[in-house]
C-alpha positions in Angstrom: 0.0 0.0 0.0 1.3 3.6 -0.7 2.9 5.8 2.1 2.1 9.5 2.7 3.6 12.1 4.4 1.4 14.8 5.9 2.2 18.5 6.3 -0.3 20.6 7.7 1.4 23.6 8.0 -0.1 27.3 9.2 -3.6 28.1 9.5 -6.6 25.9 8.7 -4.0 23.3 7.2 -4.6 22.1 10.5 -8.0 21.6 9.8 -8.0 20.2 6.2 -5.2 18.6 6.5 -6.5 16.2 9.1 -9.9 15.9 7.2 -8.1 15.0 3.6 -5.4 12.2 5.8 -9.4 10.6 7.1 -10.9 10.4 3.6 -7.8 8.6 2.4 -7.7 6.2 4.9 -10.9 5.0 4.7 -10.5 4.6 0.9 -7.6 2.6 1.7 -7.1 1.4 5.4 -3.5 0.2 5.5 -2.4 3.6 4.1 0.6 4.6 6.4 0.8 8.2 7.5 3.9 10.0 8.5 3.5 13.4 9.8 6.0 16.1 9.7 6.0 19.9 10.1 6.7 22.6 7.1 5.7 26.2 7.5 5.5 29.6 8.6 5.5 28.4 12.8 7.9 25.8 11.6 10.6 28.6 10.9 9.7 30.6 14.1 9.8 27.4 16.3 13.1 25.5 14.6 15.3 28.4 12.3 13.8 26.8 9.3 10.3 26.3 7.4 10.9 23.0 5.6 13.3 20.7 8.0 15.6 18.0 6.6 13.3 15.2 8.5 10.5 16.3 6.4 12.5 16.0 3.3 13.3 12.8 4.1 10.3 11.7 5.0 8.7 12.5 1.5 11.3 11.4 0.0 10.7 7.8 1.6 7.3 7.6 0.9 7.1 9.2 -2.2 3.8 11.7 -1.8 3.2 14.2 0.3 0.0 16.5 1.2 0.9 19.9 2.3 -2.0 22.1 3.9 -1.2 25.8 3.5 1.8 28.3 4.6 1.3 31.6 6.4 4.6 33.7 4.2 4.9 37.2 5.8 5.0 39.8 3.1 8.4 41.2 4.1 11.9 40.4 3.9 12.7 37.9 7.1 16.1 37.1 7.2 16.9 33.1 6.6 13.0 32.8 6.0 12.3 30.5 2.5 9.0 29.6 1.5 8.1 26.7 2.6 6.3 25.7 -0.7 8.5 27.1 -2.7 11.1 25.0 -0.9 9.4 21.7 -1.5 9.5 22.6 -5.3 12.6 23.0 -5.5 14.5 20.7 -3.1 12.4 17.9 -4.6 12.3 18.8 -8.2 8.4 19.4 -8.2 8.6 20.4 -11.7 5.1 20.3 -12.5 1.7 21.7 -10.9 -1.3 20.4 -11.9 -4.7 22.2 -11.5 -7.9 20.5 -12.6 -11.5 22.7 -12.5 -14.8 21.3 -13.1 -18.4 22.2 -12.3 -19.7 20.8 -9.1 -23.6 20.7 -8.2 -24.8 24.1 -6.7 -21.3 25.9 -5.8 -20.7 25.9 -10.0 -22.2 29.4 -12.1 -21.9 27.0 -15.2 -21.9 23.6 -15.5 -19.8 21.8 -18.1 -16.4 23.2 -17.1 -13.9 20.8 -17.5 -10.3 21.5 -17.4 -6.8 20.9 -16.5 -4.1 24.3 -16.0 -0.4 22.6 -16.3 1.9 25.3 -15.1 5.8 25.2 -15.2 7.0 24.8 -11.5 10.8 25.4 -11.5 11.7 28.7 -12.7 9.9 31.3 -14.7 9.6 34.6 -11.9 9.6 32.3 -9.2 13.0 31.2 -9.5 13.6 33.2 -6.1 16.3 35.8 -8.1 15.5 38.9 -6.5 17.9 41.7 -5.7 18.5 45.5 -5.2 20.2 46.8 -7.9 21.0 49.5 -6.0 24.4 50.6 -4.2 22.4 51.2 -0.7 23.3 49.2 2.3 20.0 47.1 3.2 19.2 48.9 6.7 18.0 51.8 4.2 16.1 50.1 2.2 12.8 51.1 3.7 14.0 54.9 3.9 11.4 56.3 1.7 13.5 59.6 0.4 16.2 57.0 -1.4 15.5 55.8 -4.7 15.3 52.4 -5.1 16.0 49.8 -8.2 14.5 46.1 -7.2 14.8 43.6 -10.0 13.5 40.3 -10.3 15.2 37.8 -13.1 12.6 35.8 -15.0 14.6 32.6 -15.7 12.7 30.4 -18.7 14.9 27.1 -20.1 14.6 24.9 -23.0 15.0 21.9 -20.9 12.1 22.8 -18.6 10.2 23.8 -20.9 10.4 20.5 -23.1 9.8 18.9 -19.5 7.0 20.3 -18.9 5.9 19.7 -22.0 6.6 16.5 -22.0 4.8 16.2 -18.4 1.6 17.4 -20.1 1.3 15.3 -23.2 1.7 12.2 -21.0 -1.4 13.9 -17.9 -3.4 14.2 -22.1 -2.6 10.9 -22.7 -3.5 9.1 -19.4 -7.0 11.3 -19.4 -7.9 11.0 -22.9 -7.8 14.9 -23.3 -7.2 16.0 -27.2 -6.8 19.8 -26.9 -3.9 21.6 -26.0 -3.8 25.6 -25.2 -0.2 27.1 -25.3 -0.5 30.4 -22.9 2.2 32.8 -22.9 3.2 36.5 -23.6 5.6 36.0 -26.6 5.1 39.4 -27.9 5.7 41.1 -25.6 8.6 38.7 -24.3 10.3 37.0 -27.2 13.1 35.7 -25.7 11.7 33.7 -22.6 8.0 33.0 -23.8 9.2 32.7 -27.6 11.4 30.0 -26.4 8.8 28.2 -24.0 6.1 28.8 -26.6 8.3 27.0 -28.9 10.2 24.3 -27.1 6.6 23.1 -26.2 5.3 22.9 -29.8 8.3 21.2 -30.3 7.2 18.4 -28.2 3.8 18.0 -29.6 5.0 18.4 -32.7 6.9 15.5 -32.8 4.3 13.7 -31.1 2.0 14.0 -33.5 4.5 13.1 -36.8 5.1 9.9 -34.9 1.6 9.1 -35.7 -0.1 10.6 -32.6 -4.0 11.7 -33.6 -6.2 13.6 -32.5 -4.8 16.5 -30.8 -5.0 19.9 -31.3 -2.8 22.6 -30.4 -3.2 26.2 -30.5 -2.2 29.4 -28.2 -3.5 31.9 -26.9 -1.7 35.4 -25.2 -2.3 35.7 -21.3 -4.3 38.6 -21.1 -6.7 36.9 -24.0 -6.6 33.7 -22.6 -7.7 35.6 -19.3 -10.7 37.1 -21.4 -11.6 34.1 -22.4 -11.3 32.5 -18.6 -13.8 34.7 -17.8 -16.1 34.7 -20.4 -15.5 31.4 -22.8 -14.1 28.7 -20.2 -16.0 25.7 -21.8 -13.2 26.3 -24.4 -10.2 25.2 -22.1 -9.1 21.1 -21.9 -5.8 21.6 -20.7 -3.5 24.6 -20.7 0.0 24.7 -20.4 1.8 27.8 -18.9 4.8 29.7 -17.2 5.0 29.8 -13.3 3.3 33.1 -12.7 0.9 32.8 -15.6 -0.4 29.6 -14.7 -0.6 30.6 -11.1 -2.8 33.2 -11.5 -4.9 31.6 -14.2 -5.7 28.4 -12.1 -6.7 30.9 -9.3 -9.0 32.6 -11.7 -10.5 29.5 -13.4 -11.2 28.5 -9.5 -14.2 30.5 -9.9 -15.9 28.3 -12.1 -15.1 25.2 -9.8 -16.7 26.8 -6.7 -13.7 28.9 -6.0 -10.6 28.4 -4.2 -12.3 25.9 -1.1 -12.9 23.2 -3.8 -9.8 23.8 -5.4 -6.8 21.3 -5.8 -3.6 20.7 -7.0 -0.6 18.5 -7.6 3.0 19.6 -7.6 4.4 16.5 -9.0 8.3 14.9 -10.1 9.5 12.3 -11.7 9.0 9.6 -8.9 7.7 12.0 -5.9 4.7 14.7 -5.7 3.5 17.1 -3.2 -0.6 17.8 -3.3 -1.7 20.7 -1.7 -4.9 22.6 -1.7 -4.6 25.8 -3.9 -6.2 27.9 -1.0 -3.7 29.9 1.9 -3.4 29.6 5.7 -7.0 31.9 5.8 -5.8 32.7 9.4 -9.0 34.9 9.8 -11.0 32.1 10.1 -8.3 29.4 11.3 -9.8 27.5 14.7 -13.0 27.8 14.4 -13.9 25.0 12.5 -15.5 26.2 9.7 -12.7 26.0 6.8 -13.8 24.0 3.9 -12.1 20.8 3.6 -12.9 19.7 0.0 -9.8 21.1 -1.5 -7.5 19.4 0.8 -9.7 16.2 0.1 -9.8 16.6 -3.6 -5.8 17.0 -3.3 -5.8 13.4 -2.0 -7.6 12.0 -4.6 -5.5 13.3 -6.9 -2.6 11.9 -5.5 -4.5 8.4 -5.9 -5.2 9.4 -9.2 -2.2 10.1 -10.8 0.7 9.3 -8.2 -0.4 5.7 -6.9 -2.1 4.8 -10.0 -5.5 4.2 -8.1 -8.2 5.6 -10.4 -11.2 3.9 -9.3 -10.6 4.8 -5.5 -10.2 8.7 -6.7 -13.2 8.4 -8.5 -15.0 7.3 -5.0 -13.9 10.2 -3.2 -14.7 12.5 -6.3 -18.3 11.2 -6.3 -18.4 11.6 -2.2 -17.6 14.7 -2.9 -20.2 15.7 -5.6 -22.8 13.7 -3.8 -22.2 15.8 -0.7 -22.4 19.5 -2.6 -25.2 18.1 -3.9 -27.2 17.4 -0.2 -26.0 20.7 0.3 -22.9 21.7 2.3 -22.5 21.6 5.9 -21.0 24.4 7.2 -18.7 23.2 9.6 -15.1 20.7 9.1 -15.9 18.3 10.4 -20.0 18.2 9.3 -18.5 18.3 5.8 -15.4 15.7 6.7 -18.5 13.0 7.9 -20.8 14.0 5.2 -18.6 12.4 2.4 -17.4 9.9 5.0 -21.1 8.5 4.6 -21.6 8.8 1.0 -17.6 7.0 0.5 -19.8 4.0 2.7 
């Protein structure tokens, strides 16, 4: 039976986190859970968000489920991410984002797509710096001015991953059309190159007798008009980092928003799910934080990690079967609402 390691981290991932581990294990009893720490209180409590134990710990059982981080919006010195670090120490290279209508939280049914966003580099490749000559105890001194610049860092070789990552997710799910989203031109260099090292993927896919797929592209800001407006057109999308973040967080809306949102961050032979909400520390403790995310997160794990398609499919349908009774509004009445319908 598959192994997972369990995160919580800040904020209601203490909540979900604990809902998503009980689904799982009563889809598959002799699942064994290792829990470790990653976060925001993590840092404060041991110098570091993301300890060596936890890497280890994924690393041995190959999955992970990560609840949510609470980042502070300012510099803190030695402070990294702790999401960001699980990308990147485990080469999470891809992050996967399915939406689809569910019954009553949806404003249009037939919405079905997945948002494949490049996971490694792009504007999140942490290269940030002051390109001024100040000394950093002056940085905040409002009278100085100040350069900051961020390096947007786009590869062939990641982007042919990537690529490559998607193709086989369109495969395994019988999906046909391909969306290419980028800002080429505007940026020719880094989104001419990812726009065209991913075509060169398909491309070949499709002389080696590959049918039945079609590829086209869109810019960002149109493909974020059509998001809003047109999002029956979308199968699966394939972005940049911050493109793709923000588009999966917009297409969230048609899912039922960011509660019944999940995602994958997955490797070659290890992945990371995590629900695409934050730490919501406004409402964290009092038991009201909507689960379904978290849980979704764990099927998808099953799904496309562990190989376990049928027993994703039974917490999918809990799932819909419980939005459609109508949601409780508490955890843990929505935790043992799909807990009945799995049984």
């Amino acid at each position: 039976m598959p192994k997972l390691c369990v995160m919580p981290g800040d904020g209601i991932g203490q909540e979900v986190i604990p809902a998503a581990a009980a689904v799982l294990q009563a889809v598959f009893p002799d699942l064994a859970i290792v829990e470790a720490e990653a976060g925001w209180a993590c840092f404060q409590k041991q110098g570091v968000s993301v300890p060596d134990s936890t890497l280890a710990a994924i690393r041995e059982c190959g999955a992970g489920l990560f609840g949510a981080v609470s980042s502070p919006s300012y510099q803190v010195e030695g402070y990294r991410s702790a999401i960001l670090t699980l990308r990147q120490e485990l080469n999470l290279y891809a992050n996967i984002r399915p939406v689809q209508s569910w019954p009553t939280v949806s404003p249009r049914p037939n919405i079905d797509m997945i948002i494949v966003r490049e996971n490694s580099e792009g504007l999140y490749s942490g290269r940030e710096r002051i390109a001024s000559s100040i000394p950093k105890s002056e940085i905040r001194n409002q009278e100085l001015e100040i350069t900051a610049v961020a390096e947007r860092i786009i590869t062939r070789s990641a982007s042919r991953r990537i690529a490559v990552k998607t193709l086989a997710l369109m495969h395994s799910q019988k999906r046909h059309k391909l969306t290419i989203v980028h800002k080429a031109n505007v940026l020719p260099l880094t989104d001419g190159l990812f726009r065209d090292s991913v075509r060169e993927v398909f491309n070949a896919e499709v002389q080696k007798g590959a049918e039945g797929i079609e590829i086209d592209e869109l810019l960002v800001d149109v493909a974020a008009l059509k998001m809003v407006g047109e999002p029956e057109r979308f199968d699966t999308l394939v972005t940049t980092n911050l493109f793709g973040d923000i588009l999966s967080d917009a297409a969230s809306y048609w899912g039922g928003g960011l509660g019944l949102a999940p995602s994958l961050n997955w490797g070659d032979n290890i992945a990371v799910a995590e629900p695409v909400h934050g730490s919501a520390p406004d409402i964290a403790g009092q038991g009201i934080a909507n689960p379904i995310a978290a849980i979704l997160s764990g099927a998808m794990l099953a799904r496309y990690v562990w190989g376990l398609g049928k027993e994703a499919s039974r917490v999918e349908t809990a799932v819909y079967n419980t939005l459609a009774a109508g949601l409780p509004s508490t955890t843990q009445g929505i935790l043992q609402s799909i807990l009945n319908h799995l049984h």
